[in-house]
mmCIF file of the C-alpha atoms, coordinates in Angstrom:
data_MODEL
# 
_entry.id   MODEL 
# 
loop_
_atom_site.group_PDB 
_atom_site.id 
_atom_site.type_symbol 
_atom_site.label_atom_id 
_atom_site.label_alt_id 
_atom_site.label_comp_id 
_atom_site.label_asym_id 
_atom_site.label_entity_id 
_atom_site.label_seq_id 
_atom_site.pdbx_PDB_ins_code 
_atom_site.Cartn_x 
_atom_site.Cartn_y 
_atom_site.Cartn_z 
_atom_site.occupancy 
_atom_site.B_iso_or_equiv 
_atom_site.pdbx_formal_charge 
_atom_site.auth_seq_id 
_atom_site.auth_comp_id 
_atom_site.auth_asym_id 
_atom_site.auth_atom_id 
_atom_site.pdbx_PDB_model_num 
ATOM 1   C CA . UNK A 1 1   ? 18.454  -9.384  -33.596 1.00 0.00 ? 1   UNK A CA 1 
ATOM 2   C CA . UNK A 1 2   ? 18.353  -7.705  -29.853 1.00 0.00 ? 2   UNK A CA 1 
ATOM 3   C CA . UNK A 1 3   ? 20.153  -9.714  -27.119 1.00 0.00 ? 3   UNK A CA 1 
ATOM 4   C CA . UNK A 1 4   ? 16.777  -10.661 -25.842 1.00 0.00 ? 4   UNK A CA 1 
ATOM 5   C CA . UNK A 1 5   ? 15.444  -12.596 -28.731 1.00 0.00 ? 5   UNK A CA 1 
ATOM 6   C CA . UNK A 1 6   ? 19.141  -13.896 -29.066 1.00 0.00 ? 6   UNK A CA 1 
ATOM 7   C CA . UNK A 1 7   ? 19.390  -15.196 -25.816 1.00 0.00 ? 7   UNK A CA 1 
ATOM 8   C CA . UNK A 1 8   ? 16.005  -16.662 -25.659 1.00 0.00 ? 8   UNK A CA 1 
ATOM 9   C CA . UNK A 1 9   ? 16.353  -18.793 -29.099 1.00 0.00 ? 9   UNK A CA 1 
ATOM 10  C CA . UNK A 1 10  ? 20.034  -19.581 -28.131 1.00 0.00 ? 10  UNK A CA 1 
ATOM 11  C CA . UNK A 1 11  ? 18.628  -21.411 -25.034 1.00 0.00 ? 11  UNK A CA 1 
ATOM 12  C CA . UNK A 1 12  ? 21.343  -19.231 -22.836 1.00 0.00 ? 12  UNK A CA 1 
ATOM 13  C CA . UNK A 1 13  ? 21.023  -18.644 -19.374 1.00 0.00 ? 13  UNK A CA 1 
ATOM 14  C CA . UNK A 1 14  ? 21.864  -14.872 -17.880 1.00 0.00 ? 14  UNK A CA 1 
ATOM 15  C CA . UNK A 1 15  ? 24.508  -14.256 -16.366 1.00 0.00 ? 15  UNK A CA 1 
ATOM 16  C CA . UNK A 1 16  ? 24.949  -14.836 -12.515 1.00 0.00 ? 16  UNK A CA 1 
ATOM 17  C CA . UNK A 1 17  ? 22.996  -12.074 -10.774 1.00 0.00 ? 17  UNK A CA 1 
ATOM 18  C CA . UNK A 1 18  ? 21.165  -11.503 -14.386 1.00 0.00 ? 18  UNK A CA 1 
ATOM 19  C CA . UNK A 1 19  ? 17.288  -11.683 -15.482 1.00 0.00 ? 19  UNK A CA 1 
ATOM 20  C CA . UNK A 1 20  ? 16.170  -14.311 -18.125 1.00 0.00 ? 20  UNK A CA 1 
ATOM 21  C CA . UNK A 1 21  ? 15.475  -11.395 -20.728 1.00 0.00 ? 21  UNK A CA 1 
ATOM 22  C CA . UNK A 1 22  ? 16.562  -8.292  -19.284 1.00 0.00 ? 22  UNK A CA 1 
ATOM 23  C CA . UNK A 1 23  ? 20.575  -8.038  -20.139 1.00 0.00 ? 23  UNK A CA 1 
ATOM 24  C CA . UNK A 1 24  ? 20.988  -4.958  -18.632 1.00 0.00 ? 24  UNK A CA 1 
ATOM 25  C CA . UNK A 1 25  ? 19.364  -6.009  -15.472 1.00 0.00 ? 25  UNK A CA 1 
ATOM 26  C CA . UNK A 1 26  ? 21.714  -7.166  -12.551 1.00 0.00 ? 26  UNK A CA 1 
ATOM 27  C CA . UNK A 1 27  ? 20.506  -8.111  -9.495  1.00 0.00 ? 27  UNK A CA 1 
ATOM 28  C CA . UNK A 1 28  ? 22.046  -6.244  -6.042  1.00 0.00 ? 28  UNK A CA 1 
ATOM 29  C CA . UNK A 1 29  ? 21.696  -6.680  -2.686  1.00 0.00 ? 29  UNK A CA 1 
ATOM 30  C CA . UNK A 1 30  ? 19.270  -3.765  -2.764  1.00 0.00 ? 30  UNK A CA 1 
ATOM 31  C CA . UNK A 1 31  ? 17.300  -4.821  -5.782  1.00 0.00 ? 31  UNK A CA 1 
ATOM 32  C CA . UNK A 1 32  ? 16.784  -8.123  -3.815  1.00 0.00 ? 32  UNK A CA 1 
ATOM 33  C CA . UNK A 1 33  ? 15.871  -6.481  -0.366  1.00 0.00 ? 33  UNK A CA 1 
ATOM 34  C CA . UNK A 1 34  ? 13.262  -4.130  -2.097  1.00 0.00 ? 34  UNK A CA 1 
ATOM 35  C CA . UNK A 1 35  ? 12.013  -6.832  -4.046  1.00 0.00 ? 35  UNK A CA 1 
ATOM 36  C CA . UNK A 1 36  ? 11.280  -8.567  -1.311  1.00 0.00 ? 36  UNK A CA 1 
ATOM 37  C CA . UNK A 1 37  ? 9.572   -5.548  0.362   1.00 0.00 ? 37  UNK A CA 1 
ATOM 38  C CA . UNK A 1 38  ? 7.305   -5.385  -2.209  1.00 0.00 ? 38  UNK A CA 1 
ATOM 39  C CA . UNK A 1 39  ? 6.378   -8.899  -1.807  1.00 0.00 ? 39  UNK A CA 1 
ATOM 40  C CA . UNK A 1 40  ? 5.726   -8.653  1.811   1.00 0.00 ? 40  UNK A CA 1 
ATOM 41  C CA . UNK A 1 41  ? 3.878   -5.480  1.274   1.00 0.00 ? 41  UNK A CA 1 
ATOM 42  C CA . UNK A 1 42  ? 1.340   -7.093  -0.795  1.00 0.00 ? 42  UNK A CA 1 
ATOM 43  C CA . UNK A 1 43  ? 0.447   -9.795  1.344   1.00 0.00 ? 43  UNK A CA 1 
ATOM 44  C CA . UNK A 1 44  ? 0.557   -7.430  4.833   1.00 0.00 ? 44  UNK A CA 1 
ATOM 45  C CA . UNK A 1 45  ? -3.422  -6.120  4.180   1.00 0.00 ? 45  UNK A CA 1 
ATOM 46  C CA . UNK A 1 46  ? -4.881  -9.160  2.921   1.00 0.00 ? 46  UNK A CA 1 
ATOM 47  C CA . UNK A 1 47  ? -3.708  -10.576 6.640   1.00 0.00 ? 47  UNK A CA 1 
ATOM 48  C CA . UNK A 1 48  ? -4.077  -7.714  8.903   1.00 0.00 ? 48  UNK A CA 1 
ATOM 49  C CA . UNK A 1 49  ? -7.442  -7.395  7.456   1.00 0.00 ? 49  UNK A CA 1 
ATOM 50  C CA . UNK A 1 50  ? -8.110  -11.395 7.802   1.00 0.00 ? 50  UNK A CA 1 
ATOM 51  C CA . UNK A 1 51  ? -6.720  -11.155 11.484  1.00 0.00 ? 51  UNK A CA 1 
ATOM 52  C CA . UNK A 1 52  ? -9.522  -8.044  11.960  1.00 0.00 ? 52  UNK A CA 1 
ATOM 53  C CA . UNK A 1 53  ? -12.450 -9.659  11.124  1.00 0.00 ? 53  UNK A CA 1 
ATOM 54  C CA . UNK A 1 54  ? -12.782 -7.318  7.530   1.00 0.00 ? 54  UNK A CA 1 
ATOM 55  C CA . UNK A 1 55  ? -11.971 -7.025  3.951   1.00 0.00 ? 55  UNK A CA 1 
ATOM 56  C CA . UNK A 1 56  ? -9.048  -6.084  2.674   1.00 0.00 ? 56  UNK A CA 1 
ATOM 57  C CA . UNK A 1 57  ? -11.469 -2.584  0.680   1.00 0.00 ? 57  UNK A CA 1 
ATOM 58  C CA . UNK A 1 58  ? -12.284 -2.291  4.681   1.00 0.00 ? 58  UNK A CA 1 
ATOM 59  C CA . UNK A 1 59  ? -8.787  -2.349  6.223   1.00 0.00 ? 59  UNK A CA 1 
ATOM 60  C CA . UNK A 1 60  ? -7.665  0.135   2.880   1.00 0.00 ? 60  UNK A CA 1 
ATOM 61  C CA . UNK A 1 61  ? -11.283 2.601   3.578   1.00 0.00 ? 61  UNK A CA 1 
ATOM 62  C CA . UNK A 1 62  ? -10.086 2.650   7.561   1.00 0.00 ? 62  UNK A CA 1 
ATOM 63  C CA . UNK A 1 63  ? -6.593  3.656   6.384   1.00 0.00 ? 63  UNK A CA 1 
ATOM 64  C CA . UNK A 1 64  ? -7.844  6.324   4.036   1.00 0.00 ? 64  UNK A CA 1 
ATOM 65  C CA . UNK A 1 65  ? -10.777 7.558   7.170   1.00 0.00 ? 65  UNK A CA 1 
ATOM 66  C CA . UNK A 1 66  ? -7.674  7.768   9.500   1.00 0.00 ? 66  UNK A CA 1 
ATOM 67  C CA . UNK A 1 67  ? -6.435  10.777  7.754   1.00 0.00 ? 67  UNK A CA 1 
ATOM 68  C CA . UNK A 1 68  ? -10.083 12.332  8.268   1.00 0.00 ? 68  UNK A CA 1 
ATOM 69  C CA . UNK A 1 69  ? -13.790 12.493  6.914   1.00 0.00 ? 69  UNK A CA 1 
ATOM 70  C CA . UNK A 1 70  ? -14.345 11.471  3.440   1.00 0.00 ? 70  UNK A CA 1 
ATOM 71  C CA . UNK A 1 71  ? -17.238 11.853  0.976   1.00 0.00 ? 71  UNK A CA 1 
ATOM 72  C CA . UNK A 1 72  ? -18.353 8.507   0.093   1.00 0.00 ? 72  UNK A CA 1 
ATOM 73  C CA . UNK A 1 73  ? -17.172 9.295   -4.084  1.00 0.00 ? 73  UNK A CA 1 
ATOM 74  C CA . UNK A 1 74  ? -13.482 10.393  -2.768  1.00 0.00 ? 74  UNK A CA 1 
ATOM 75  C CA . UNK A 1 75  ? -13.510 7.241   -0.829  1.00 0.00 ? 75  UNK A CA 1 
ATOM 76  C CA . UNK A 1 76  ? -14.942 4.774   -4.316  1.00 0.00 ? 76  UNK A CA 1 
ATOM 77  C CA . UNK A 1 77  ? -11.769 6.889   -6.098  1.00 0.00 ? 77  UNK A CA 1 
ATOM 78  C CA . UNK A 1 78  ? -9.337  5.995   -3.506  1.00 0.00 ? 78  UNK A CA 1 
ATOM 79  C CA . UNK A 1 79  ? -10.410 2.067   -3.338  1.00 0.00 ? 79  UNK A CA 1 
ATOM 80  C CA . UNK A 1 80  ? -10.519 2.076   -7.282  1.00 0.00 ? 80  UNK A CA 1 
ATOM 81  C CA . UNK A 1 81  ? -14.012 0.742   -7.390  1.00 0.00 ? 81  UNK A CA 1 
ATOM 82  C CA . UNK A 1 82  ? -18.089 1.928   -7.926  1.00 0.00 ? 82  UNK A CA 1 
ATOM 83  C CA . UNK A 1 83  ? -19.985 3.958   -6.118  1.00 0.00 ? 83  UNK A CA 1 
ATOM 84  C CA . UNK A 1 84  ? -22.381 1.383   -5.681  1.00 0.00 ? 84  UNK A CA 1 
ATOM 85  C CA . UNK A 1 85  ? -19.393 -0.987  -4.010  1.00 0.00 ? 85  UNK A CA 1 
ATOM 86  C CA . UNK A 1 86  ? -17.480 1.803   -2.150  1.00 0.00 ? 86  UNK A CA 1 
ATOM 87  C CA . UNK A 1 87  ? -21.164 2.347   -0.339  1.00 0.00 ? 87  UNK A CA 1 
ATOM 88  C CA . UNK A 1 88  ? -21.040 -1.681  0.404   1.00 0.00 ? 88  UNK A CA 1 
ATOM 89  C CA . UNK A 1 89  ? -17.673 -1.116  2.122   1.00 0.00 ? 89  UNK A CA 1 
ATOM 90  C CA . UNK A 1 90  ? -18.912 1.450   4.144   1.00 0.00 ? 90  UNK A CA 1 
ATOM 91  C CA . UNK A 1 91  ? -22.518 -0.326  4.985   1.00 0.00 ? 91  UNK A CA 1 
ATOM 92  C CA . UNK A 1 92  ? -20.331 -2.928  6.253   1.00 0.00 ? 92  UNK A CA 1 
ATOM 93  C CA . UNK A 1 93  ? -17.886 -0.322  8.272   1.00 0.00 ? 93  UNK A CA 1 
ATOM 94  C CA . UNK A 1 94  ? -20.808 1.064   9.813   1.00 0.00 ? 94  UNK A CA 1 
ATOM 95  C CA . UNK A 1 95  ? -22.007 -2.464  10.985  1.00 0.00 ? 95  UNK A CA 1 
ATOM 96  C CA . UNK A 1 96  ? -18.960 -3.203  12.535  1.00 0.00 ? 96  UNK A CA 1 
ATOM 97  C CA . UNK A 1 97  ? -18.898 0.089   14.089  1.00 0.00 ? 97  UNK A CA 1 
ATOM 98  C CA . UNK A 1 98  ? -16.183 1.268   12.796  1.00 0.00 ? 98  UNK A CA 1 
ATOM 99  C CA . UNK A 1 99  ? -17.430 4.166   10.654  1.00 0.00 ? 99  UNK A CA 1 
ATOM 100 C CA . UNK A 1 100 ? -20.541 6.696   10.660  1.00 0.00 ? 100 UNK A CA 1 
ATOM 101 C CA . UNK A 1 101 ? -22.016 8.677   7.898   1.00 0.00 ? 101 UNK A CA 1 
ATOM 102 C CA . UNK A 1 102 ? -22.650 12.146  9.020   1.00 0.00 ? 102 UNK A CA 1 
ATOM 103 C CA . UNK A 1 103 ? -24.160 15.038  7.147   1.00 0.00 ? 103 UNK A CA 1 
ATOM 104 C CA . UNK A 1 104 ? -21.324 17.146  5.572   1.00 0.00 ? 104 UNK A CA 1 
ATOM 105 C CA . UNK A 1 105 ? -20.813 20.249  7.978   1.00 0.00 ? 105 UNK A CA 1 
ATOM 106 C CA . UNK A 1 106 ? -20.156 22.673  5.173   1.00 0.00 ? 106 UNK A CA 1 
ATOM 107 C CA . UNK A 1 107 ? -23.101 21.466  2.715   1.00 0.00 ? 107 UNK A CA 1 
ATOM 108 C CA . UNK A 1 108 ? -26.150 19.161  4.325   1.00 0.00 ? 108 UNK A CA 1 
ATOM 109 C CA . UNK A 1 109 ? -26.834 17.875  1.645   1.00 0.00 ? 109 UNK A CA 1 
ATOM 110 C CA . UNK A 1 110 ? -23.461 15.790  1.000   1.00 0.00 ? 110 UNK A CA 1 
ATOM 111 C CA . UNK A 1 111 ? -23.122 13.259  3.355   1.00 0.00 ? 111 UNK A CA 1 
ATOM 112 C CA . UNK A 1 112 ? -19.101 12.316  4.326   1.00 0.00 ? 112 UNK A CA 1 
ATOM 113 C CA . UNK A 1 113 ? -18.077 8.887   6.232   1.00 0.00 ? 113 UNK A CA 1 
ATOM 114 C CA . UNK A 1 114 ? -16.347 9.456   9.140   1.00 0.00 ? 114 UNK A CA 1 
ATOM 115 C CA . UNK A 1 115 ? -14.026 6.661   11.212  1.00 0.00 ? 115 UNK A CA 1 
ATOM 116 C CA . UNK A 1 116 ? -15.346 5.638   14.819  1.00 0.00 ? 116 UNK A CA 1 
ATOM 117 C CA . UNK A 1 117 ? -13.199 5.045   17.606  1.00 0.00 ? 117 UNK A CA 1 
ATOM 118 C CA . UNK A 1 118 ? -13.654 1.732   17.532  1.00 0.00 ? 118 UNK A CA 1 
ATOM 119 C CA . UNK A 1 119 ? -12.554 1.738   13.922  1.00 0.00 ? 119 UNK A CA 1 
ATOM 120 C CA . UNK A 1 120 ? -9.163  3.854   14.918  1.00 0.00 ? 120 UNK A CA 1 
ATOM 121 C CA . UNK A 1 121 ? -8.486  1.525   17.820  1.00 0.00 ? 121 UNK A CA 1 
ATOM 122 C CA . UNK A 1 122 ? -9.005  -1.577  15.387  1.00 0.00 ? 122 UNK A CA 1 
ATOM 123 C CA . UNK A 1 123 ? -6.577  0.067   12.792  1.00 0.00 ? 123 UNK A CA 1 
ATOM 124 C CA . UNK A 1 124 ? -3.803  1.011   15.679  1.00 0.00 ? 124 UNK A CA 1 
ATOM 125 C CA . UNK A 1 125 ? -4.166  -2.597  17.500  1.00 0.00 ? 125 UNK A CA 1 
ATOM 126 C CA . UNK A 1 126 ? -3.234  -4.380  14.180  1.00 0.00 ? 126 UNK A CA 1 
ATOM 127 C CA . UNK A 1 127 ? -0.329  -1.632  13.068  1.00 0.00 ? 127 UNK A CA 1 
ATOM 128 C CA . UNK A 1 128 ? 1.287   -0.341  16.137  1.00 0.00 ? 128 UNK A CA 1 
ATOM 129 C CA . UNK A 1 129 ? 4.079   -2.970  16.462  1.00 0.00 ? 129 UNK A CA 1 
ATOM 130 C CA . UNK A 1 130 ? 4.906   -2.740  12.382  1.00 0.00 ? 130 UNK A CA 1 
ATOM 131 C CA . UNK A 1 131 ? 5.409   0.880   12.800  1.00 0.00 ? 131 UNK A CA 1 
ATOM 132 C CA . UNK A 1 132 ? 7.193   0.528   16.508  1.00 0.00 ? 132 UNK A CA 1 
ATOM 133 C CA . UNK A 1 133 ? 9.456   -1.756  14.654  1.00 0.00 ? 133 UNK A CA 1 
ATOM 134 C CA . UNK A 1 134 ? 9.650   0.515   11.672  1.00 0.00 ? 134 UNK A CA 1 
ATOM 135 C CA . UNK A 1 135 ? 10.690  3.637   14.145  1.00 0.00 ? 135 UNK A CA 1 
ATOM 136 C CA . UNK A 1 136 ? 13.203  1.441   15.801  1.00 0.00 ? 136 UNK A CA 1 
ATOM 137 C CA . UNK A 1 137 ? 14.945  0.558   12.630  1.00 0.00 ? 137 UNK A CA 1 
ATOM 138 C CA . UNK A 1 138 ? 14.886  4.063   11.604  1.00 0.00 ? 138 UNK A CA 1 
ATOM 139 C CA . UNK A 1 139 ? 16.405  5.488   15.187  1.00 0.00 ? 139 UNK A CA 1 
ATOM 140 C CA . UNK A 1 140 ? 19.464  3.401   14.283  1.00 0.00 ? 140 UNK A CA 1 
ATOM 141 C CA . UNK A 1 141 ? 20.134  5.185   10.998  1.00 0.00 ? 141 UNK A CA 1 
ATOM 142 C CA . UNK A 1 142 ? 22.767  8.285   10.777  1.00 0.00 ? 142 UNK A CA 1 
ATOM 143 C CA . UNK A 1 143 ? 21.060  11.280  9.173   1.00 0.00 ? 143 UNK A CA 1 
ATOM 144 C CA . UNK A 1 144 ? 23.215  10.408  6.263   1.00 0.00 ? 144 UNK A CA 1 
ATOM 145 C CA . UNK A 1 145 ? 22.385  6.669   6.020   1.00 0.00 ? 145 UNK A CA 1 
ATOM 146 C CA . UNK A 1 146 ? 18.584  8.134   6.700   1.00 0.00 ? 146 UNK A CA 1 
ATOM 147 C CA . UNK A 1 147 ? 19.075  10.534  3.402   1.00 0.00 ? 147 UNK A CA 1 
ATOM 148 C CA . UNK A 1 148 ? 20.635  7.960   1.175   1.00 0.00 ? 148 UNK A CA 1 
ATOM 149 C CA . UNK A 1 149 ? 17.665  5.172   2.077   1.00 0.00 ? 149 UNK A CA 1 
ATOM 150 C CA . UNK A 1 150 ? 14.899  7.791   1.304   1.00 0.00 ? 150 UNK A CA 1 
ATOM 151 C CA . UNK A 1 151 ? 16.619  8.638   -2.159  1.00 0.00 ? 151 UNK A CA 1 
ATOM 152 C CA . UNK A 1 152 ? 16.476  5.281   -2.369  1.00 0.00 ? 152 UNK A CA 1 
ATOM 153 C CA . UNK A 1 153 ? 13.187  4.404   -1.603  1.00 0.00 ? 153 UNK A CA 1 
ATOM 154 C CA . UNK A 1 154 ? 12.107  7.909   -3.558  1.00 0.00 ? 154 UNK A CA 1 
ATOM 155 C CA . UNK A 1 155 ? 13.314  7.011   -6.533  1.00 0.00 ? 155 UNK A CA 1 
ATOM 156 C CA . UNK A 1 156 ? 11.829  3.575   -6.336  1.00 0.00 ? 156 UNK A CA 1 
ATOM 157 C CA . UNK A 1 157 ? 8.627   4.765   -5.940  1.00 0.00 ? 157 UNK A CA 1 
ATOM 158 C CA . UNK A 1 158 ? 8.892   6.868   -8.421  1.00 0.00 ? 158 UNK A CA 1 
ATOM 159 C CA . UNK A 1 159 ? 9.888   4.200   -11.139 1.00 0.00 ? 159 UNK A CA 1 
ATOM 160 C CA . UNK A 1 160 ? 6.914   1.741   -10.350 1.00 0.00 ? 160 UNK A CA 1 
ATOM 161 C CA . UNK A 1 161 ? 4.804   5.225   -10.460 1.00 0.00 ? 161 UNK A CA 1 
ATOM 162 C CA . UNK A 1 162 ? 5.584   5.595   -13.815 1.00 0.00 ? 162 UNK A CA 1 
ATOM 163 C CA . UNK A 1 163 ? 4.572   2.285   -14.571 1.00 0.00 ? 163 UNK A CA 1 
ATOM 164 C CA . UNK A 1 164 ? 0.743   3.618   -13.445 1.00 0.00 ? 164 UNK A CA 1 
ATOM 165 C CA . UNK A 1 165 ? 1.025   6.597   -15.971 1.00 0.00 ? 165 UNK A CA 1 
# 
């Protein structure tokens, strides 16, 4: 019988700084912090995107547009949805102003979605003091410290990566 299943018909609590049915599993300092990043992280575009006026498949299409033009089909794969409601996101986009569809320069025919200024400005207005707080955490790092917290944070992504595989 695996520890698990023993521990769970014996009624037995974990260990302090253990996980009800993970043995192996002790909680840190670290685990706790990034834990807790997580948690934050999830609720940050839901209320950025509240705050803006949009949707949270907005805010996420706006962060995508920032890095430049996409075809409305690269966009749909990047938002995990249809066609049909990646098109929705950017009919809406375009209402606000925020976005234009413009022919494709390379093939007229394909038409990519392009973020407005007004779109960029809405994006920076909502993140700027997140990442002028995130640079000013960073400054105070040593280049070691610096290398040791992106292993860190490398490796972490990495094991919630392979959870998507």
């Amino acid at each position: 019988m695996s520890d698990i299943i023993r521990n769970k018909s014996a009624g037995k609590q974990p260990a302090p700084g253990g996980v009800p049915g993970v043995p192996q599993w002790r909680t840190t300092g670290t685990l706790s912090a990034l834990q807790e990043l997580v948690e934050v992280s999830e609720s940050v575009p839901a209320v950025v995107a509240r705050r803006a006026g949009l949707s949270t498949s907005e805010l996420h299409s706006l962060r995508h547009l920032m890095r430049g033009p996409l075809g409305p089909v690269d966009l749909a794969r990047l938002l995990g949805v249809t066609s049909a409601a990646s098109s929705g996101v950017v009919d809406r986009l375009v209402g606000h102003g925020h976005a234009e569809r413009r022919s494709h320069p390379d093939d007229g025919r394909r038409t990519e979605v392009v973020i407005t200024d007004s779109g960029r400005a809405e994006v920076l207005a909502r993140m700027t003091p997140m990442f002028e707080s995130l640079a000013a955490l960073d400054a105070t790092l040593s280049d070691s410290e610096r290398e040791v917290v992106e292993r860190y944070l490398r490796g972490a992504t990495a094991a919630m990566r392979d959870l998507l595989r």
